[in-house]
C-alpha positions as a Markdown table, in Angstrom:
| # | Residue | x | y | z |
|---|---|---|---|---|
| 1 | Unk | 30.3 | 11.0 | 0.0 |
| 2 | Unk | 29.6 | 7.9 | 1.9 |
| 3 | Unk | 31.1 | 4.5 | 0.6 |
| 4 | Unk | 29.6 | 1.2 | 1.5 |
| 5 | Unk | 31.4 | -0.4 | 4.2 |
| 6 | Unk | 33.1 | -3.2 | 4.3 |
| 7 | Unk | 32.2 | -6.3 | 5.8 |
| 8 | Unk | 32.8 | -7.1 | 9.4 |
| 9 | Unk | 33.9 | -10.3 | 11.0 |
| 10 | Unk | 32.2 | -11.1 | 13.9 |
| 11 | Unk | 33.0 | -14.9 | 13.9 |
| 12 | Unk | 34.7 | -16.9 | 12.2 |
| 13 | Unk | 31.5 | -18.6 | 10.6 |
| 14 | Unk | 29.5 | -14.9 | 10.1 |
| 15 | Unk | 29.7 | -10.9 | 8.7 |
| 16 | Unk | 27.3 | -8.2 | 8.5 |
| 17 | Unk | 27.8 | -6.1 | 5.7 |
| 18 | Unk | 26.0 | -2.5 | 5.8 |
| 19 | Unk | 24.4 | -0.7 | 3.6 |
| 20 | Unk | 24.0 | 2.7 | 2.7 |
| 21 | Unk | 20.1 | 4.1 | 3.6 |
| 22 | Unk | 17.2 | 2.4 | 1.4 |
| 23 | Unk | 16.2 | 6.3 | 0.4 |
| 24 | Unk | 15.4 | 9.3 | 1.7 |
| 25 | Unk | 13.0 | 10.1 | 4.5 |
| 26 | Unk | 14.8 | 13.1 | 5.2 |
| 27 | Unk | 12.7 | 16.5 | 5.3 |
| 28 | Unk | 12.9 | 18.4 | 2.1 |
| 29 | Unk | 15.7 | 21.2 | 3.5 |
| 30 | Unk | 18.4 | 18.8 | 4.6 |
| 31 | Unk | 17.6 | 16.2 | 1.8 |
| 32 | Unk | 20.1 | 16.1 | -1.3 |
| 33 | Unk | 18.6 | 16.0 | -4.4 |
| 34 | Unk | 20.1 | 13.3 | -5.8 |
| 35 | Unk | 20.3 | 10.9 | -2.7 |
| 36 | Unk | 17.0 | 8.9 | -3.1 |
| 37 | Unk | 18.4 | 8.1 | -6.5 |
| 38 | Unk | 21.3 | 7.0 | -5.7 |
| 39 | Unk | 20.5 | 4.9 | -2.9 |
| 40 | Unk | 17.5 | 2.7 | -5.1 |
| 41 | Unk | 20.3 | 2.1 | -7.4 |
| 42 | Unk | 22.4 | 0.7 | -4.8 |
| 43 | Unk | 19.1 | -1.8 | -3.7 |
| 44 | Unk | 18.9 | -2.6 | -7.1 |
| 45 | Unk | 22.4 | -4.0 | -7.4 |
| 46 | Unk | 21.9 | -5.4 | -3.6 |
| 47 | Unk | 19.0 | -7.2 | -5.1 |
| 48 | Unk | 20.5 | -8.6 | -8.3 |
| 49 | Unk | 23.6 | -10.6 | -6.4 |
| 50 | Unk | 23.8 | -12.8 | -3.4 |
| 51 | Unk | 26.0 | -12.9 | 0.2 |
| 52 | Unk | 28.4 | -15.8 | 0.8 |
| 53 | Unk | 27.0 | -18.6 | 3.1 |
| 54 | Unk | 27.1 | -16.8 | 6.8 |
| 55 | Unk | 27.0 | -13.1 | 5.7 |
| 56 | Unk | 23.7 | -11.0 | 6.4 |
| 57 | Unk | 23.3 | -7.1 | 4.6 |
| 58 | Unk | 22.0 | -4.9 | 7.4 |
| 59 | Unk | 20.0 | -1.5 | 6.2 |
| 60 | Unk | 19.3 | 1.4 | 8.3 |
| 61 | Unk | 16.5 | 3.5 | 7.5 |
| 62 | Unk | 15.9 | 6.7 | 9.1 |
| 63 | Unk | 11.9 | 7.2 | 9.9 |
| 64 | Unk | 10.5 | 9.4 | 7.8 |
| 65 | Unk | 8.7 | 13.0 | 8.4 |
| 66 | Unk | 7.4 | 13.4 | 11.5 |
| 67 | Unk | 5.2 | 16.7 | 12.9 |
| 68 | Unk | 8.3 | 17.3 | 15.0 |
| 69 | Unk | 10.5 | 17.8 | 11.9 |
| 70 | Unk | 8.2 | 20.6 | 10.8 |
| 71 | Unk | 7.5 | 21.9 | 14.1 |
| 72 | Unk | 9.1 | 25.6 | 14.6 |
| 73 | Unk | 9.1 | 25.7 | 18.0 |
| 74 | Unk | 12.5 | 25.3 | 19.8 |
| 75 | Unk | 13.4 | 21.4 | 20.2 |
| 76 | Unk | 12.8 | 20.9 | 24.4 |
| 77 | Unk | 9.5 | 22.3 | 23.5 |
| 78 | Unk | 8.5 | 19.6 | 20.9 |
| 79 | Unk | 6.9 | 16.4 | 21.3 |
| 80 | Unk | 9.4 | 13.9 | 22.0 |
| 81 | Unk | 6.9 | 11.1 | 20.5 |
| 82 | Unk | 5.4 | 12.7 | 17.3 |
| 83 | Unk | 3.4 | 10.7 | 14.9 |
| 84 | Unk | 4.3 | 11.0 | 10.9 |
| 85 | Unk | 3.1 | 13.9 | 9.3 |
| 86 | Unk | 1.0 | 13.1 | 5.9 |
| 87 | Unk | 4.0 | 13.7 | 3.6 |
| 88 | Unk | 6.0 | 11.4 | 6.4 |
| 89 | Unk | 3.3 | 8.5 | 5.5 |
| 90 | Unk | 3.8 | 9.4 | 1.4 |
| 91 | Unk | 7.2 | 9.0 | 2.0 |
| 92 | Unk | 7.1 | 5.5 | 3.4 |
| 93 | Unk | 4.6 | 4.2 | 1.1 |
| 94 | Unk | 7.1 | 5.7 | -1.9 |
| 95 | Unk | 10.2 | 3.1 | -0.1 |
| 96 | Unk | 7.7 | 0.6 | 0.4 |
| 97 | Unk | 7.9 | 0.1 | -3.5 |
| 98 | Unk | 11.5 | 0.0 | -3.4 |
| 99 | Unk | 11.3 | -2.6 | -0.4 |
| 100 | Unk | 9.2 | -4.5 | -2.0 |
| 101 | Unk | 11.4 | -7.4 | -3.1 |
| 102 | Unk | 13.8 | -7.8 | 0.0 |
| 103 | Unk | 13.2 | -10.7 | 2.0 |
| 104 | Unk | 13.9 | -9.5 | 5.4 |
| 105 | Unk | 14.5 | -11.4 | 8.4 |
| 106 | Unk | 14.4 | -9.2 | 11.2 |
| 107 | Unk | 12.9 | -5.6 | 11.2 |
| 108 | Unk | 14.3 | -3.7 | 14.3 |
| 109 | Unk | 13.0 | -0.5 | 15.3 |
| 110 | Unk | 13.0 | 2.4 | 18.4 |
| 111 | Unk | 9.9 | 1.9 | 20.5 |
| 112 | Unk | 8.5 | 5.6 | 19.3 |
| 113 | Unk | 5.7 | 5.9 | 17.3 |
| 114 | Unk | 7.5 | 7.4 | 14.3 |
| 115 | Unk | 9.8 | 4.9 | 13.8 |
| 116 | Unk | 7.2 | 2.2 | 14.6 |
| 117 | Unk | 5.0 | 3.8 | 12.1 |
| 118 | Unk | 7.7 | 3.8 | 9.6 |
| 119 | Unk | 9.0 | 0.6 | 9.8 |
| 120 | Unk | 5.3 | -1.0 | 10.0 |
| 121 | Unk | 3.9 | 1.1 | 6.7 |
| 122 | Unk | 7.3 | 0.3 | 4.7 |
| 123 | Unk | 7.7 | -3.2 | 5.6 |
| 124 | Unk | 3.7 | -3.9 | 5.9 |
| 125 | Unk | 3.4 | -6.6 | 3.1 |
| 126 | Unk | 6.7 | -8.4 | 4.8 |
| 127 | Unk | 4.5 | -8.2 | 8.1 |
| 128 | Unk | 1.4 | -10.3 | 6.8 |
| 129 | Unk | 1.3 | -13.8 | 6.7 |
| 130 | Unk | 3.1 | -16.9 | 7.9 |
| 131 | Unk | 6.4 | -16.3 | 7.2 |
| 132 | Unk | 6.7 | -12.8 | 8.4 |
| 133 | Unk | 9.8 | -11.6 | 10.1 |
| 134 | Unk | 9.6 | -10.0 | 14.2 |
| 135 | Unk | 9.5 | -6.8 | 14.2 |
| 136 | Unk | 11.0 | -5.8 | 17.3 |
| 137 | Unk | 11.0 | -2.3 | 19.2 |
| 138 | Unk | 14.2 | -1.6 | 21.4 |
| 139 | Unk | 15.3 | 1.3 | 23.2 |
């Protein structure tokens, strides 16, 4: 089982809490059935309280199904920059909903297209308008 962690100092003035994953984007085979559950209740009660002044709640979302995940060929034979499969894109637009109400300041993501396609359909209405965080792609 995976606890939430506990906050780390990085200054005196600032901590980062984590969080556990926002859902489950995980393929069907490895997923646990009750993980996507669990996890929304956990944004629920993230949503419901605030940080003290200086602390910021970090959450790591794996991107969802891409055609690589279902691909049965052996891994070095695989695209290395698959796009999301249909049920990869039903499973973003599913967290998108749970999303919804964060306020985020920062979306981070890997510079492939997966992850760039996950973090732009789940965080899509926080990417429109005038106060939209950066979405930023790093290696």
């Amino acid at each position: 089982k995976m606890a939430a962690a506990e906050p780390t100092r990085l200054t005196d003035n600032s901590r980062i809490r984590l969080s556990a994953p926002l859902g489950s984007v995980l393929p069907a085979k490895c997923r646990e059935t009750e993980r996507a559950g669990r996890w929304t209740l956990r944004l629920a009660a993230d949503r419901s309280g605030s940080l003290p002044p200086g602390e910021k709640l970090i959450h790591f979302i794996r991107h969802a199904q891409g055609f690589h995940n279902i691909d049965s060929r052996p891994i070095h034979e695989r695209d290395p920059d698959a796009r999301l499969t249909p049920e990869g894109e039903a499973q973003c637009a599913s967290l998108a909903v749970d999303v919804a109400q964060l306020t985020p300041e920062l979306i981070v993501a890997s510079p492939l297209t997966r992850t760039l396609q996950t973090a732009t359909l789940v965080f899509g209405a926080h990417l429109r308008g005038p106060s939209a965080p950066p979405l930023i792609a790093c290696e």
